[in-house]
N, C-alpha and C positions, 0 to 999 in steps of 0.2 A: 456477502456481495449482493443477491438477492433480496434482501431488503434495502441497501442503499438505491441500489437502480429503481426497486420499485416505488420507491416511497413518493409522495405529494409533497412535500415540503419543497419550498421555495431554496432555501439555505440547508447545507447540509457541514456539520462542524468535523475538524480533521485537524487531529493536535493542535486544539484549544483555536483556531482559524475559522472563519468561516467563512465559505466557499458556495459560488450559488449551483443548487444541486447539476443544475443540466452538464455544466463541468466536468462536475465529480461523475455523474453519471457516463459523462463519455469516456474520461479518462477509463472507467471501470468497464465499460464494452468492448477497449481497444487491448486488454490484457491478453496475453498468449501462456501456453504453455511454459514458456523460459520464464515468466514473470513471476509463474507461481513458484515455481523451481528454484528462482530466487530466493522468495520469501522465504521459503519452507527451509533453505541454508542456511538465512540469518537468524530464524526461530532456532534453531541447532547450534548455532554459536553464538548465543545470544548467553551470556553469562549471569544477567540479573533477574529478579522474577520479574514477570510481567502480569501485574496488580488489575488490569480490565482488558482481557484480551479482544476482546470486541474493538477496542476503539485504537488498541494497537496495530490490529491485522489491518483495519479501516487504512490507518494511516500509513503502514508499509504498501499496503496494494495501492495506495492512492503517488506514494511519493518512486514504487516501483520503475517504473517507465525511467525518470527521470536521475536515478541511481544504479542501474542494472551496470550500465556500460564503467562507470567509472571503478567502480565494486571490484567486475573479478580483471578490467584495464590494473587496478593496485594490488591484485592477487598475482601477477604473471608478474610484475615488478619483483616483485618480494621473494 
C-alpha cells in the first residue's frame, strides 16, 4: 500500500487497467480497518494459488470499497 500511495507515477496499473494514480491513491487512503479484514477473508478463502501477490493485494484493496457491501450482503443470503 506504501508504495502505491507514494509512488510518482502518473498511471498506476490494477488488473491489467490502468488507472491515473491520484485515483488509486485515494481510493488507497480512504481504506479502514473492515477493508482490510475483508481482504485478509477472501485471501483465506481464496482456493487457487496466487502467482504475484503484489499485484493481487494491489487489486483486492483497490476494488475493496466497492465489493465489501455486497460480499458478506451474499454471505447472510446464503
Amino acid at each position: 500500500m506504501l508504495e502505491t500511495v507514494c509512488t510518482a507515477r502518473k498511471k498506476i496499473r490494477i488488473a491489467g487497467d490502468d488507472y491515473p494514480a491520484e485515483l488509486v491513491k485515494s481510493k488507497f487512503m480512504k481504506l479502514n480497518s473492515e477493508h482490510i479484514r475483508f481482504v485478509l477473508d477472501c485471501m483465506q478463502e481464496n482456493t487457487t494459488k496466487i502467482r504475484n501477490i503484489k499485484q493481487y493485494l494491489k487489486a483486492v484493496l483497490f476494488n475493496a470499497p466497492s465489493t465489501i457491501d455486497s460480499y458478506y450482503t451474499s454471505l447472510v443470503a446464503h
